[in-house]
C-alpha positions as CSV (number, residue, x, y, z in Angstrom):
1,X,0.0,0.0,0.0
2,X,2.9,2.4,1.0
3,X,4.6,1.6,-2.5
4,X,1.4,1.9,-4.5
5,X,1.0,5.2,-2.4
6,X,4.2,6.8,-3.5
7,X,3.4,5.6,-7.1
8,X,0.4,7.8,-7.6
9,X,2.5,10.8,-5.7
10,X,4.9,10.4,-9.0
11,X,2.4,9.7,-11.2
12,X,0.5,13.2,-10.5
13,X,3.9,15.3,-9.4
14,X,5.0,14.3,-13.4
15,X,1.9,15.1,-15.4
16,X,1.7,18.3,-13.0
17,X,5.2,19.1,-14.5
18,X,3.7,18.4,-18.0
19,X,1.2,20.3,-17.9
20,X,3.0,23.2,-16.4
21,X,5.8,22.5,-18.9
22,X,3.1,22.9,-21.6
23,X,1.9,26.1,-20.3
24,X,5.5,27.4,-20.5
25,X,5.7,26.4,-24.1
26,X,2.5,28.1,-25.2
27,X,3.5,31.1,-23.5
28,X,6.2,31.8,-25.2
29,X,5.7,30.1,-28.9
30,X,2.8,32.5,-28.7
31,X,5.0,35.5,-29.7
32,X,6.6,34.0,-32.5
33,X,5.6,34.7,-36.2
34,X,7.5,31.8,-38.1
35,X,9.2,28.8,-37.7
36,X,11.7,26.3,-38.9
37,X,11.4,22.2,-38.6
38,X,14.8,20.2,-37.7
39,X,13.9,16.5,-38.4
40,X,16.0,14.0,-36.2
41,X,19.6,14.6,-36.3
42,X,22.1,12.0,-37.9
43,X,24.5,12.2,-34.8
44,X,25.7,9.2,-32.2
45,X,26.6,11.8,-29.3
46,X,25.5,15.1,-28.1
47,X,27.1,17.5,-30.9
48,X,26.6,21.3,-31.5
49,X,24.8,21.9,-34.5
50,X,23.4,25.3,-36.5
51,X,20.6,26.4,-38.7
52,X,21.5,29.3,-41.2
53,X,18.9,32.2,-41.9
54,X,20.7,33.7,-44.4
55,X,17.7,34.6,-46.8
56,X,15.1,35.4,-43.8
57,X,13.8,38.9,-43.6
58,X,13.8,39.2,-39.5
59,X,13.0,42.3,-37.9
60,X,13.3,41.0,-34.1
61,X,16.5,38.8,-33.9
62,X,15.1,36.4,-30.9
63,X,14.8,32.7,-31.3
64,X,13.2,29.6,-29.2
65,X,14.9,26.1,-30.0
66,X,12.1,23.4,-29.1
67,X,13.5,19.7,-28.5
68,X,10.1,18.1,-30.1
69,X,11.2,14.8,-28.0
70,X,10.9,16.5,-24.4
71,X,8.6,19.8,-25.2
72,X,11.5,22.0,-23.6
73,X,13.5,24.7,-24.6
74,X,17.2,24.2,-25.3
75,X,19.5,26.9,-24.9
76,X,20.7,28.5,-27.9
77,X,23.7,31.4,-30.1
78,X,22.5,33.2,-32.3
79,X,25.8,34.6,-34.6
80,X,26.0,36.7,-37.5
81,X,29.0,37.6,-39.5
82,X,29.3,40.7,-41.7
83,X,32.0,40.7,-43.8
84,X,31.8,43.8,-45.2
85,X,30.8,46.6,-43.0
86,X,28.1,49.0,-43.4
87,X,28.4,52.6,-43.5
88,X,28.2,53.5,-39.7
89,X,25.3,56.1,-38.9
90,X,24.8,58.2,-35.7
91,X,21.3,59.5,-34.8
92,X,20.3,62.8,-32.7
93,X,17.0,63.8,-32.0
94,X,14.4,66.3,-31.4
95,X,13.8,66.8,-28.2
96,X,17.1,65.8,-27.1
97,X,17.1,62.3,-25.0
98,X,20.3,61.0,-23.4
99,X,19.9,57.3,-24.7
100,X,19.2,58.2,-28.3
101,X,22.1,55.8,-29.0
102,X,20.6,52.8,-28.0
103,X,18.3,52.7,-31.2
104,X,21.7,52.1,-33.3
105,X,22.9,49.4,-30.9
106,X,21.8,46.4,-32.3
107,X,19.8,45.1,-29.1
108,X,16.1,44.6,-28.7
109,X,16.6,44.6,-24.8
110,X,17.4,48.3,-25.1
111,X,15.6,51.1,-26.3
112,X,15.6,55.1,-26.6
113,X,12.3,56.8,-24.6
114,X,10.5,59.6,-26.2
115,X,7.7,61.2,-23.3
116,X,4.1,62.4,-23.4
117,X,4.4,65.8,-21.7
118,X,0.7,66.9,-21.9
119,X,-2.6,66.0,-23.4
120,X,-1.9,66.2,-27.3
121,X,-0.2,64.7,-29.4
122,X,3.8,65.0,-29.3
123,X,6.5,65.1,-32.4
124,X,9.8,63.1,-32.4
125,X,12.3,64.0,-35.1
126,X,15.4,61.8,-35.5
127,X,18.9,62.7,-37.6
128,X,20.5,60.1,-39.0
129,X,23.7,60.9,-40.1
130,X,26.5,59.0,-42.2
131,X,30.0,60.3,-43.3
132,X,29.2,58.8,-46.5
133,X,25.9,58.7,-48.5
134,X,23.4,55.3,-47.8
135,X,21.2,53.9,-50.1
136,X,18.1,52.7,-49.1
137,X,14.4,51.8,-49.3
138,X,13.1,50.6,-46.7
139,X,13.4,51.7,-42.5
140,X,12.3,49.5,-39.5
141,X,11.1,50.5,-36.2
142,X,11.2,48.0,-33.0
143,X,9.3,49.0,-30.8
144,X,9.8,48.1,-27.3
145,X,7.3,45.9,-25.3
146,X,3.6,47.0,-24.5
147,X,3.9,50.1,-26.9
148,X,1.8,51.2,-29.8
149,X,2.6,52.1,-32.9
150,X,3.6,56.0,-33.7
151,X,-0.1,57.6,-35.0
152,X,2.3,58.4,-38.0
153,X,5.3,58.8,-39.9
154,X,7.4,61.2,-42.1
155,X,10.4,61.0,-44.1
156,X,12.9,63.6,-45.1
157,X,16.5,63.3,-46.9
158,X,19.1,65.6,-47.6
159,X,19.9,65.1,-51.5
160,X,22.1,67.3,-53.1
161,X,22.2,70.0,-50.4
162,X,18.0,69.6,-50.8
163,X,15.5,69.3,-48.8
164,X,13.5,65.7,-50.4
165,X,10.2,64.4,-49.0
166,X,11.0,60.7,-49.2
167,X,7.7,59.7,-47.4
168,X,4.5,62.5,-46.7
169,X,3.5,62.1,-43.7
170,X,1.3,59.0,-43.3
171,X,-0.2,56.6,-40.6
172,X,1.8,53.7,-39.9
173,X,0.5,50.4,-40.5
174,X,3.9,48.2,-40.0
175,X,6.8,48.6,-38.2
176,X,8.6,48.2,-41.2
177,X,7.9,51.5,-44.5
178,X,9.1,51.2,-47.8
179,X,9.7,54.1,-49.9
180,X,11.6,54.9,-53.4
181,X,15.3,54.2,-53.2
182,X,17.1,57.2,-52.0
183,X,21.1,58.2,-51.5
184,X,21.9,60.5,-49.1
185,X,23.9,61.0,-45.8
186,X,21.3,62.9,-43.9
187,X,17.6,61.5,-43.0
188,X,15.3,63.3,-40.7
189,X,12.8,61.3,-39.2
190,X,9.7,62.5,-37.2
191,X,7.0,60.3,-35.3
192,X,3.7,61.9,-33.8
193,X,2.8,60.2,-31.0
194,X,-0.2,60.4,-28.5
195,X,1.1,57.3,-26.4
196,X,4.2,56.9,-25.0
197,X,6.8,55.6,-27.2
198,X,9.7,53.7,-26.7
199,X,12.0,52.6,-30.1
200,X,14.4,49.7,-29.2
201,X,15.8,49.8,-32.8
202,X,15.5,52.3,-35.9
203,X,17.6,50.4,-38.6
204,X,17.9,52.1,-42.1
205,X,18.4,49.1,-44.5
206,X,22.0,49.9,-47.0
207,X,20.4,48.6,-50.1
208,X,24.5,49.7,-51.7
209,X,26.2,47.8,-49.3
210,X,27.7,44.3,-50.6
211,X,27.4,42.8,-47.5
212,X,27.9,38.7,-47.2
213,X,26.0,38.3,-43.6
214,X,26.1,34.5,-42.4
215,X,23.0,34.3,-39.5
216,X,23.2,30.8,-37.7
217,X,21.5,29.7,-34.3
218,X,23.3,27.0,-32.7
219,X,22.4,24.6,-30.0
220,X,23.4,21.7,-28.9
221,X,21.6,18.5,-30.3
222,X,20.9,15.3,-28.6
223,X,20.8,12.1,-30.5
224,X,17.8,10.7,-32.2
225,X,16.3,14.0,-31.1
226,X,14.3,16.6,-33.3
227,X,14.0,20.3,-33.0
228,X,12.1,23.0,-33.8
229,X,13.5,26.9,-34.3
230,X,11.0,29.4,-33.8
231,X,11.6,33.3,-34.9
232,X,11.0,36.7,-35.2
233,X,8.4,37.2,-32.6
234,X,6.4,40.7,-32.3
235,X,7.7,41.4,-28.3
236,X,10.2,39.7,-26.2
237,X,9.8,36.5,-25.3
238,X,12.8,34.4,-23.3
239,X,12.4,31.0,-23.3
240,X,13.3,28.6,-20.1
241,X,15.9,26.9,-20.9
242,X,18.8,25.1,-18.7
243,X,22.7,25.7,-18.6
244,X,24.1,25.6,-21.7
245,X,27.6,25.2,-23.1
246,X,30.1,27.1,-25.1
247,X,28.4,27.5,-27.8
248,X,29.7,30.4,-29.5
249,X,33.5,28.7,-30.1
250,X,32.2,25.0,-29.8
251,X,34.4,23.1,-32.1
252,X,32.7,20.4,-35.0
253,X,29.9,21.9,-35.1
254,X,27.5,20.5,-38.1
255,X,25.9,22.8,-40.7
256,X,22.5,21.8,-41.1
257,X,20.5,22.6,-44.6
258,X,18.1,25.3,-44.3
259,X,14.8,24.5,-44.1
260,X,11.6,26.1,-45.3
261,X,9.8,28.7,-43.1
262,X,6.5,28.0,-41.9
263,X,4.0,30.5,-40.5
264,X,3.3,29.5,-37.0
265,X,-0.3,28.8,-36.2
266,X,-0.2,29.4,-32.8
267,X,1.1,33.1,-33.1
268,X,-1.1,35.6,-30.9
269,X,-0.4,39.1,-32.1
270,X,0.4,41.1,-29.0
271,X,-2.2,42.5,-27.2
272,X,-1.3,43.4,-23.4
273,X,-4.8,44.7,-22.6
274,X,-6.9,41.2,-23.6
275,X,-9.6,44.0,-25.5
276,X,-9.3,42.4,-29.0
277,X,-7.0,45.0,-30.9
278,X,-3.4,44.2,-31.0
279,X,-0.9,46.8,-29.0
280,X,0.4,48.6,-32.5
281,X,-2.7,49.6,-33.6
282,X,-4.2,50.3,-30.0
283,X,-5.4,53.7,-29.1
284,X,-5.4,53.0,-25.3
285,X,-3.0,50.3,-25.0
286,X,-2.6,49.3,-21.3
287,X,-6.6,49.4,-20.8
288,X,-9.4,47.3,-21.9
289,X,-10.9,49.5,-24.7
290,X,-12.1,47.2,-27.8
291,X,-14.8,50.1,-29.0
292,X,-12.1,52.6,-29.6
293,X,-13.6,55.2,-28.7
294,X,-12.0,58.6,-28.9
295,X,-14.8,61.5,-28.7
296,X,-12.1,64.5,-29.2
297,X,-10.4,62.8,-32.2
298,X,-6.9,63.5,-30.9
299,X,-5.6,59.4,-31.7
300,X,-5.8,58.6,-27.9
301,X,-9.0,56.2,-26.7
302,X,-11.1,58.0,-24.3
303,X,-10.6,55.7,-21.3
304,X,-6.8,56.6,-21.3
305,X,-7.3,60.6,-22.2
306,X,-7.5,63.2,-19.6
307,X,-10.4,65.2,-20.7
308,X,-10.0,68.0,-17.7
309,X,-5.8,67.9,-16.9
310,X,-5.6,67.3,-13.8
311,X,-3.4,64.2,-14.0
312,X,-5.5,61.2,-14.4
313,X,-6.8,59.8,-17.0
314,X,-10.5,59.7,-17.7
315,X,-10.6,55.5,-16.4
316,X,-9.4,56.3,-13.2
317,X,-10.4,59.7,-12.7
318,X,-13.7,59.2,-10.4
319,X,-14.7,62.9,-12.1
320,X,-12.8,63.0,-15.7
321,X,-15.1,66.1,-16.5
322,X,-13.6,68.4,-13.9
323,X,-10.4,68.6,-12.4
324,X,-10.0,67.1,-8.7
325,X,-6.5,65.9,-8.4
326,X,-7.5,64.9,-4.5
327,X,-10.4,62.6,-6.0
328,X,-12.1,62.9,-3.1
329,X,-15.3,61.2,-2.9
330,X,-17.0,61.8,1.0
331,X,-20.1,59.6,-0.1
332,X,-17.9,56.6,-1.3
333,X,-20.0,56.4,-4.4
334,X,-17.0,56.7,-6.9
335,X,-18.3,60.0,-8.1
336,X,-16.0,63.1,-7.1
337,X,-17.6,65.3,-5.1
338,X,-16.9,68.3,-7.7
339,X,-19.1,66.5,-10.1
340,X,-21.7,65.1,-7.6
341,X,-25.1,66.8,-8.2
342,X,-26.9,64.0,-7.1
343,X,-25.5,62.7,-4.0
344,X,-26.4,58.8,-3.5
345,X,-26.6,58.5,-0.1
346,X,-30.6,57.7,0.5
347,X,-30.9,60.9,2.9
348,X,-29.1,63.3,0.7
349,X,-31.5,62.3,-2.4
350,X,-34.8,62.9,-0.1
351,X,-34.6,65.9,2.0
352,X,-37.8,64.6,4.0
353,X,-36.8,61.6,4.9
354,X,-34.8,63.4,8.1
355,X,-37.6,64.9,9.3
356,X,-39.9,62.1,9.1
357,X,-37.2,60.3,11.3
358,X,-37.4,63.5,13.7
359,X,-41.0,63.7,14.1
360,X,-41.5,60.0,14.7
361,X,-38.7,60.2,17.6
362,X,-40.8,63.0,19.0
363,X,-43.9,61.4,18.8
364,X,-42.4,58.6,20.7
365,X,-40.7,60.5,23.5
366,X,-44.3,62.2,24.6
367,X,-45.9,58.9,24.1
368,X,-43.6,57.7,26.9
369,X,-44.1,60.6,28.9
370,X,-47.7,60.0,28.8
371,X,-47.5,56.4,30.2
372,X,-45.0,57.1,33.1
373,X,-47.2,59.5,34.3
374,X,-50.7,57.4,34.0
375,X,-48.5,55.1,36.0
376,X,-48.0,57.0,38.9
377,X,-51.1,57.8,40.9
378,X,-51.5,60.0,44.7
379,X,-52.8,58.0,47.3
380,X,-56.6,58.4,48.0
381,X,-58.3,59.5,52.1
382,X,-60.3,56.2,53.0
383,X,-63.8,57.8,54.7
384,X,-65.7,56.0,57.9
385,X,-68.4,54.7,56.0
386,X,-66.4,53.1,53.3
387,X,-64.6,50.9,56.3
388,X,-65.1,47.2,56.2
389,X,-68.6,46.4,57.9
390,X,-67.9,42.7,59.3
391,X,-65.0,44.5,61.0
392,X,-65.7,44.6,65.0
393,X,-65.5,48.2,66.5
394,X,-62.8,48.9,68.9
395,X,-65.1,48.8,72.2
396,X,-66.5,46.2,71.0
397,X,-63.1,44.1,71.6
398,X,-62.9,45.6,75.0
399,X,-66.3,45.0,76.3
400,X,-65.9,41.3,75.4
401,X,-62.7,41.4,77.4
């Protein structure tokens, strides 16, 4: 009985693990747009192995390597080689931010923050600059997690010593725009905004550049063992994974062929707020909003404007009409008393209802008084006459004596 005991402990402690491994996987294969198939691996021992992407258009560089055996993650290096180098660009911008640089850095865990200062919409403008002219058509923008897309954006270029419109300005759709090939060494950027915005990378594609770029992840595979590669998620997503070796100078390591992409049907486009409409094209992104709404037309749902400027916005402002930065609220009825006409406190909405309550307490206190005095009676004289008959008279008793 013991034995059998500790069997059924096992048996539920493992498929709790499974399950909770499986809502590890789907939590993070969620975020990922595409995805590559490794069939079993021709190898006898554990051996480090890579997958090239050399013809993948990726605009997020993050990667999840499945082991389709055990349902886990296994750690993973993601390498790319340049060989030759592209034409180095520094960016300023308008306002001035101190971390402007980490748009040009090449990491999606970093990014440059542009702030919403009041209750309209704000303009970033961005300088890229090159000591010698780039050629390009296209320009991507990573955003960082949990941020809407710009409400639009327009492109300027320095050709010639003139001033060219590369792209009017125009909503975004994408994080990546295409325009007509342009050459020159000076771009000027600028994003409106009505949400705050935070750009982990701006990368101007270098159509001219010969460039001879060799993208491989690596991991290490087990025998008899298949693998899937998933990639180029919309947010960041890290997958679990346990210790891993040295796998950026392992030596032997096998080339595998690359394989066709696949779309991955269990990509959920990101939408932090659950309301239906994913986070790049959300007017309120951080609250449940899945009409839209925006009375005002400024680009900025109603439940996350501030209608009267006084700091909170219209879903957690208790009076989003007027402003009362204090909120107070003396009735507890979540209306601000600045905006309470109607109170809803019972005795505030019926004036009478306080004097019905006072004339009833006075009825009572003279019906009271009118008892206790009924109750207490003066003594009454007894006469002769009304004396008891049957009783004797006094001489009598002494007569008899």
């Amino acid at each position: 009985m013991f034995f059998r005991k500790i069997g059924v402990a096992v048996l539920i402690f493992g498929f709790a693990l499974s399950v909770h491994a499986q809502g590890s996987v789907s939590s993070v294969i969620d975020a990922y747009r595409s995805y590559k198939d490794v069939g079993t691996i021709s190898v006898n021992v554990p051996t480090v192995v890579e997958m090239p992407f050399a013809d993948e258009f990726i605009e997020r560089f993050d990667f999840a390597v499945l082991d389709v055996e055990t349902n886990t993650f296994e750690p993973h290096f993601f390498k790319e080689n340049i060989f030759v180098e592209n034409v180095a660009i520094s960016a300023s911008t308008n306002p001035a931010v101190r971390d402007a640089r980490s748009m040009l850095d090449g990491s999606s865990r970093t990014y440059t923050s542009f702030s919403l200062s009041s209750n309209t919409a704000e303009r970033a403008q961005i300088t890229l600059t090159s000591q010698s002219p780039v050629t390009s058509s296209k320009i991507t923008t990573l955003l960082d997690d949990d941020v809407a897309l710009p409400s639009s954006i327009e492109i300027h270029a320095i050709v010639n010593g003139r001033d060219v419109i590369v792209v009017a300005d125009k909503k975004m759709e994408g994080q990546t725009v295409r325009f007509p090939q342009t050459t020159s060494s000076k771009w000027i950027i600028t994003f409106t905004f009505v949400q705050p915005l935070r750009i982990s990378e701006l990368r101007l594609n270098q159509d001219d550049v010969t460039t001879s770029n060799k993208k491989v992840v690596r991991f290490l595979a087990q025998p008899n063992h298949s693998y899937r590669i998933y990639f180029d998620p919309d947010r960041s997503s890290r997958a679990p994974v346990g210790e891993a070796g040295n796998l950026a100078s392992a030596k032997n390591v096998v080339t595998l062929s690359e394989n066709a992409t696949k779309s991955n049907p269990n990509y959920v486009i990101a939408d932090v707020d659950g309301d239906g409409v994913p986070d790049i094209n959300d007017n309120c992104i951080a609250v449940n909003n899945s009409d839209q709404e925006d009375v005002n037309g400024n680009g900025r749902g109603d439940v996350c404007d501030d209608f009267d400027q006084d700091g909170l916005i219209n879903s957690q402002d208790n009076c989003p009409n007027h402003p009362n930065r204090n909120q107070r609220d003396v009735d507890s009825d979540g209306i601000g008393n600045v905006c309470d006409g109607v109170e809803s406190r019972i005795t505030e909405r019926h004036a009478w209802i306080p004097w019905v309550g006072i004339g009833f307490a006075a009825f009572v206190l003279v019906l009271l008084l009118f008892l206790t005095a009924k109750s207490i009676r003066t003594p009454e004289t007894v006469l002769p006459s009304e004396q008891d008959e049957n009783q004797p008279p006094e001489d009598s008793q002494n007569i008899s004596e």
